[in-house]
N, C-alpha and C positions, 0 to 999 in steps of 0.2 A: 483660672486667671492666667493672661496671658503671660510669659517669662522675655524680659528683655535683658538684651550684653549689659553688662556695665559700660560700653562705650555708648548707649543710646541714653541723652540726656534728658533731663526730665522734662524738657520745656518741646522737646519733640512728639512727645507722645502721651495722648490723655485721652484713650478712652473712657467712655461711661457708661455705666448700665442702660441709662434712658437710651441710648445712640443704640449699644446693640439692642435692646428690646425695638426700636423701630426699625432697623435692617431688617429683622428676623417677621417682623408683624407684612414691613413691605416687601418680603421678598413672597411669605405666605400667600399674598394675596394672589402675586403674578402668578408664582404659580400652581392657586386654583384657577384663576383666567385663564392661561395658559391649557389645564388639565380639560377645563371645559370645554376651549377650544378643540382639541383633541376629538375629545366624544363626541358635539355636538355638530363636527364636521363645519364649521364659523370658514368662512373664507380666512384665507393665512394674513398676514400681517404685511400690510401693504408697503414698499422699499421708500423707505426716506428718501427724498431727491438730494443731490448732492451739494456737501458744502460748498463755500465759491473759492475760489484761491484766497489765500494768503497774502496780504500784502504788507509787506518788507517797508523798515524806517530806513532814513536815513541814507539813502544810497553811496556806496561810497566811488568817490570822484575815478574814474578811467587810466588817469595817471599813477594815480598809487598800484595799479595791478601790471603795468606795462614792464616791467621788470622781471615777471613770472616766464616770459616768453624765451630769456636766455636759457633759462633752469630746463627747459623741457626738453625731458630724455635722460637728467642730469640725477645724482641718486640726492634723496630727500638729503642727506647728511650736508651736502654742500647748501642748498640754501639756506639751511638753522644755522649758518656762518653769518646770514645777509641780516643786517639789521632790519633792513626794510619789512623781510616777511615776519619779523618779531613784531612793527610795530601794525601788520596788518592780524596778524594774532588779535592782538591788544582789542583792535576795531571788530575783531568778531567774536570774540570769546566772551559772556557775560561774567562781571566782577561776583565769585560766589564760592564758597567752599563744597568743597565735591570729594567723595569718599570712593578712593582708590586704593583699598585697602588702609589706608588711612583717610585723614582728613587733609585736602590740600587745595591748593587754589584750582579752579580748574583746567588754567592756560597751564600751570605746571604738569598736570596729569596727561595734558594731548601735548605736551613739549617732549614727555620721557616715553611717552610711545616711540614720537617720531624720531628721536635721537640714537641714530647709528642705523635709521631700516634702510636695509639692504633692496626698500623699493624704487622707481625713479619717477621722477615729476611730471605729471601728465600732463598734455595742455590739447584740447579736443576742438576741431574749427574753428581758432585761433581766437575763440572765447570761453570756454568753461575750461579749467585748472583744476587739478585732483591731485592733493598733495598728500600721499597713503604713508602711515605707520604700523610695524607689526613686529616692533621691539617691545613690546610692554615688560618689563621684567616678573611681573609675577602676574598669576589670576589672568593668564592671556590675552592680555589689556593690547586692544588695536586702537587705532585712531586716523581722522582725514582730515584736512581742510578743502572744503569744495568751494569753488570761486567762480562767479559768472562774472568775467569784466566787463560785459557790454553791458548790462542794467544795476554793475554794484552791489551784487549780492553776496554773502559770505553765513557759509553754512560751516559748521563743525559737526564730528563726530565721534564719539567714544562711546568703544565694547568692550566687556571683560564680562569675568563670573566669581560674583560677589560669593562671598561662603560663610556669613552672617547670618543668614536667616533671610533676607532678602529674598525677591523673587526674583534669578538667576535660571539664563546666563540674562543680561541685559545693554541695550543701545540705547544713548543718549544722543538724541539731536540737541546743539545748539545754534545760538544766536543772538547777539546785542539787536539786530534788526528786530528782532521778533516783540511784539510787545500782547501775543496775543496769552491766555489758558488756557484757551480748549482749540484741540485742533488735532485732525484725522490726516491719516497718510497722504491722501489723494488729494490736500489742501497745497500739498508742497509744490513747486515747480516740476513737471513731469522728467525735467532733463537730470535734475538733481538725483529724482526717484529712480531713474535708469543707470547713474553712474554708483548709487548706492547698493542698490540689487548687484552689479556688477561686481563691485568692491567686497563685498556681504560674500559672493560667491567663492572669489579669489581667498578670501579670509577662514572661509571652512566655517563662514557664522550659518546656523539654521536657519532657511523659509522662515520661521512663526520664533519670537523670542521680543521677550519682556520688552516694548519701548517707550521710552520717556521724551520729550521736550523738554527745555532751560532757553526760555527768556530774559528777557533783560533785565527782570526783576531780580533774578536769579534765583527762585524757588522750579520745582520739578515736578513736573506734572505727564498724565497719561497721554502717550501721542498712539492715537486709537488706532486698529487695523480696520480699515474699512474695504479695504481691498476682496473682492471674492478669488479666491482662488479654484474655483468650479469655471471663471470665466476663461475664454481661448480665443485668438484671431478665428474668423470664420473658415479659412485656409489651411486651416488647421484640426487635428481631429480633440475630442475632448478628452480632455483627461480621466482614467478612472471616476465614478462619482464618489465611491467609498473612500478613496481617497484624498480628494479634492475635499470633500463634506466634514473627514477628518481632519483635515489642515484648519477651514473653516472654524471645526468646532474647537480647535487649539486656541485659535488666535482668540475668540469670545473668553475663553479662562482664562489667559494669560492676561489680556484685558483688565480683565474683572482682579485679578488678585493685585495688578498693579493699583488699581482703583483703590482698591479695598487696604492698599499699605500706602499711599500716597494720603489719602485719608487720615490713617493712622498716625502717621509721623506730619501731618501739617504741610504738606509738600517741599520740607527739606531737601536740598538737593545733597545732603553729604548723611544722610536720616540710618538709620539699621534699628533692625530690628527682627524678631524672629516670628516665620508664618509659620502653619496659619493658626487663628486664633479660633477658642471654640464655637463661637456665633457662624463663621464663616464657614465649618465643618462641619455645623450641624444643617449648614444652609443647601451645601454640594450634597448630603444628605439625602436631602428633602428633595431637592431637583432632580437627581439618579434616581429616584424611586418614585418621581413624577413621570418622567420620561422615560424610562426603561433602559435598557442595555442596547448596543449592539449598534449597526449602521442604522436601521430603522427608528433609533433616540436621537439619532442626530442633530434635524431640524428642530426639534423642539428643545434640545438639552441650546443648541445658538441662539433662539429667540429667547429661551427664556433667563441665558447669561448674558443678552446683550440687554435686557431690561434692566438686570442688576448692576450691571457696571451703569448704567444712565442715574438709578438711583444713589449707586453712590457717588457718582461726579456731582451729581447737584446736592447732594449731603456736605460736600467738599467746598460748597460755594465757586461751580467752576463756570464759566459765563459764556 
C-alpha cells in the first residue's frame, strides 16, 4: 500500500484495487502487442498527426499591455511597483491553490519568485514581454510572465523541485485563457515555445522535466512532450541518435509518472503525494523486461510508455 504525508488530504487521493488491477491488466496487454510487434517484425506504429493550436479565451484588450513598453530593460523589481501589472497578473493567473512548498494561491507563488530578481523586462519586436523571476526563496522556485500584446495573450510560468514525493523537478504552464485538459507542447504558440526554451536555458532548468498545465478551472494537468528531440534543421547535422533517443525516452517516463500521480491526486493543483506506488513499479518492471536494456530498448521501451500515459490520461477522464 502506497504511503502518503500527512499533508496530502483525503479527498485528494483514492486509489482502488479495481483501478490498479486494470492499469496493470492494460498495461499487460500493450505490452504483449508491443512484444509481438518486436518478433513478428509488424510495421512500427504509424506518427499521430499533429494536434492543432490552442486557442486562447478572452483576449485581453491592447491597452492594458501598452505600459509593459516603459519597463523594458528595466529590472522585474520596479514593475511589481506598478499596479497595472498586479492587475494584469490577476487577468492571467488562474484563481487556485498551488503548493510551493506549501499551499498558496498561485499569483502569490509567481509574485515571490519575481520579487527582488535581479532579471530585467524584456520586450521582443515591440510585441511579446517576458517578464523572468529567479528569486524563489526555497526549492529553486523560478517563474515568468509571458505576454503577446498584439493578440492578447498571457502565459505564466513556474519551476521549482518539489521534495514531497512528487515527480520532480517540475514546470507549470498557466493560464485564465486556457480552458482546455489536454494538451501537448507543440499546441502552444511556437513564439511562446522559443522564449520558454530560452528562459528554461538561462535558468539551468533540464531539456526533459516533469510539465504540467493550470487552466481556468484551476485543476493541473499533464502538458505532454510531444516534441522529438532526434529532430534537427536540415542545415544542420543530427544529433547523436543514442542520445537524442535517450532524451526521447526520458520525456515518455516523465510523461507517464506525471500521468500516473495527476490521476492519483484528482488533478489538484496544490496535490502531494509519494511515488511511485507498487502497481506502477511492477509495471516499469514488466516493460524493462519486455524491451531490454540498452540503446537498442529504446524505441520500444517510448511506444510502449507513450501507450501508457494515453491509458491513463483517458483513465483520468482527460478530453
Amino acid at each position: 500500500m502506497r504511503l502518503f504525508p500527512d499533508s496530502l488530504r483525503r479527498d485528494k487521493c483514492v486509489p482502488t484495487l479495481a483501478f490498479t488491477a486494470q492499469l496493470l491488466l492494460a498495461g499487460a496487454v500493450l505490452l504483449s502487442s508491443g512484444a509481438a510487434q518486436e518478433a513478428g517484425g509488424a510495421p512500427p506504429e504509424q506518427p499521430e498527426p499533429p494536434p492543432p493550436p490552442v486557442v486562447f479565451q478572452a483576449p485581453i484588450p491592447a491597452d492594458q499591455f501598452a505600459f509593459l513598453n516603459d519597463y523594458a530593460g528595466h529590472p522585474v523589481k520596479e514593475l511589481l511597483k506598478d499596479k497595472r501589472f498586479h492587475s494584469l497578473l490577476k487577468l492571467a493567473t488562474p484563481r487556485t491553490e498551488y503548493h510551493y512548498g506549501r499551499d498558496m494561491p498561485l499569483q502569490s507563488a509567481l509574485e515571490m519568485v519575481l520579487d527582488g530578481s535581479k532579471l530585467t523586462v524584456e520586450v521582443r519586436d515591440g510585441r511579446y514581454a517576458l517578464v523572468p523571476g529567479n528569486n524563489g526563496p526555497y526549492l529553486r522556485g523560478r517563474g515568468f510572465l509571458w505576454l503577446d500584446m498584439q493578440n492578447g495573450i498571457a502565459l505564466g510560468g513556474f519551476y521549482f523541485q518539489p521534495t514531497n514525493g512528487e515527480p520532480t523537478p517540475t514546470l507549470t504552464v498557466f493560464s485564465r485563457q486556457l480552458k482546455d485538459t489536454s494538451l501537448s507542447m507543440s499546441q502552444l504558440p511556437l513564439d511562446f515555445t522559443g522564449d520558454l526554451i530560452q528562459w528554461a536555458t538561462q535558468m539551468g532548468i533540464p531539456p526533459v522535466v516533469t510539465r504540467y498545465f493550470i487552466p481556468d478551472n484551476g485543476k493541473k494537468y499533464v502538458l505532454i512532450h510531444d516534441e522529438d528531440y532526434c529532430d534537427h534543421p536540415e542545415n544542420q547535422p543530427a544529433p547523436p541518435e543514442s542520445q537524442c533517443q535517450a532524451l526521447n525516452a526520458d520525456a515518455a517516463d516523465v510523461d507517464m509518472n506525471a500521468a500516473y500521480f495527476m490521476q492519483e491526486t484528482r488533478n489538484q493543483a496544490n496535490a502531494t503525494a509519494w511515488m511511485l506506488g507498487p502497481d506502477q513499479i511492477a509495471w516499469i518492471g514488466l516493460r524493462n523486461q519486455t524491451c531490454g536494456g540498452g540503446p537498442a530498448g529504446l524505441p520500444c521501451r517510448i511506444r510502449i510508455t507513450r501507450q501508457r500515459t494515453r491509458v491513463l490520461l483517458g483513465g483520468s477522464g482527460r478530453r
